[in-house]
N, C-alpha and C positions, 0 to 999 in steps of 0.2 A: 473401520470407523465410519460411521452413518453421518453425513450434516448438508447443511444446502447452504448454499449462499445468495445474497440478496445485498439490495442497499441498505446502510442503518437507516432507522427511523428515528426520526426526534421525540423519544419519549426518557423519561428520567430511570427509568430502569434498562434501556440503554445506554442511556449517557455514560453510566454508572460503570457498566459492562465496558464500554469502549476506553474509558478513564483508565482502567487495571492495564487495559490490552497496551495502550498508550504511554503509561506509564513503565509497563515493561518494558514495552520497544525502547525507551529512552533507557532505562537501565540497562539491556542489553548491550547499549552502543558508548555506556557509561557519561551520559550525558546528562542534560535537563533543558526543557525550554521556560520562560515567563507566564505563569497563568493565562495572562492575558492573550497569548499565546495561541496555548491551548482553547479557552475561549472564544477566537475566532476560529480555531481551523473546524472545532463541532458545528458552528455558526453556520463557515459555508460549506461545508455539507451540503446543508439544507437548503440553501442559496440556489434556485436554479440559474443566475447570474454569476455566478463564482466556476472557476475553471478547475475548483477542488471538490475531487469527489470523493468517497468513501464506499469501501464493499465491507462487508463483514461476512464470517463462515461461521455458523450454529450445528450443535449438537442439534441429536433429535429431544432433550427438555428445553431447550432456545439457550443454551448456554453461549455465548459469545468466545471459540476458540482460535479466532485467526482475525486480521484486519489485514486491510492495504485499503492504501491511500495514492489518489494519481491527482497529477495536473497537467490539463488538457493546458496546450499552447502554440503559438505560432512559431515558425522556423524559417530562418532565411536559404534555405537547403531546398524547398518544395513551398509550394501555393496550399498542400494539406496542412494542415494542424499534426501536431504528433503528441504520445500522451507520455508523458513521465511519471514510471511506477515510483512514486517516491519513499514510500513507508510499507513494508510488510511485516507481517508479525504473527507467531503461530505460538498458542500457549505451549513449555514444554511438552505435556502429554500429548498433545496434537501433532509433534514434530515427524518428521519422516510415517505420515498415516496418508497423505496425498492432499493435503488441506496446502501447503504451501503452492504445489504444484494446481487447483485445482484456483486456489486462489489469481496466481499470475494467469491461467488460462481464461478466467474472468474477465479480468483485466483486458487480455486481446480481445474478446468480444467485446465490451464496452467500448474499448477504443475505435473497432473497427465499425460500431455502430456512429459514433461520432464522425465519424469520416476521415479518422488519423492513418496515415502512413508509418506510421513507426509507432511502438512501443519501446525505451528506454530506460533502465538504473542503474543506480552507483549500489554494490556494496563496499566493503570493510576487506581490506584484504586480506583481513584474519576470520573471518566468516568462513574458511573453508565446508562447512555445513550446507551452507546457503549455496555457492560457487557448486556444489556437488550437484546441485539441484538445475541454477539457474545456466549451467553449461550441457544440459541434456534440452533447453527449453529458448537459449537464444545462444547469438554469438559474441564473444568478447570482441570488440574490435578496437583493443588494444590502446585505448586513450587513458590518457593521468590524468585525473583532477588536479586543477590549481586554487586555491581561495586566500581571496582579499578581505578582510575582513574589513568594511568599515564602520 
């Protein structure tokens, strides 16, 4: 499978493209977020002020097959910034073709161009799919999430 990756663009046949992507991602994790939501996080994107980025992976007719999403942040661990992969997402047919993997390798360039020391995610720990993938490309170090919802 042939595709490149780059930043989205903010044009409306984009948006449109990253909306489906978006949308799956949430249905995969069987969730949902508030439009409004959704509506900021396309926002900063584009935001060179905003610590959220977005990469996207296109076929060769510019079909949008894959996304991930990071937020650049500070850490009380290091003086560097560290980036959080936070959203990936590869259309079924794209799955195990190298777009996932090819995707987070992105990821460490962008970060490492920002000047971050670490690259970090959470999956699902029923993703075993994802886990096949993201444990040939980092290391578990072995932490639980906790969350408070307030």
């Amino acid at each position: 499978m042939s595709f490149t990756i780059r930043p989205l663009q903010n044009t409306v046949e984009e948006y449109q493209q990253w909306l489906t992507l978006w949308h799956g991602y949430l249905a995969f994790y069987e969730t949902t977020v508030a439009d409004e939501v959704t509506a900021h996080n396309w926002a900063s994107f584009h935001n060179p002020d905003s610590p959220l980025d977005a990469l996207g992976a296109f076929d060769v007719d510019g079909k949008m097959i894959g996304l991930v999403q990071t937020v650049i942040h500070a850490s009380t661990w290091s003086i560097a910034p560290r980036c959080y992969l936070n959203d990936l997402f590869t259309i079924p047919e794209a799955r195990r073709q190298g777009v996932g993997q090819a995707l987070i390798e992105a990821v460490y360039a962008f970060a490492k161009s920002k000047g971050c020391v670490k690259v970090h995610w959470l999956t699902h720990e029923s993703n075993v799919i994802g886990q096949s993938l993201y444990n040939q490309l980092a290391v578990n170090e072995g932490f639980i999430q906790y969350v408070h919802v307030l």
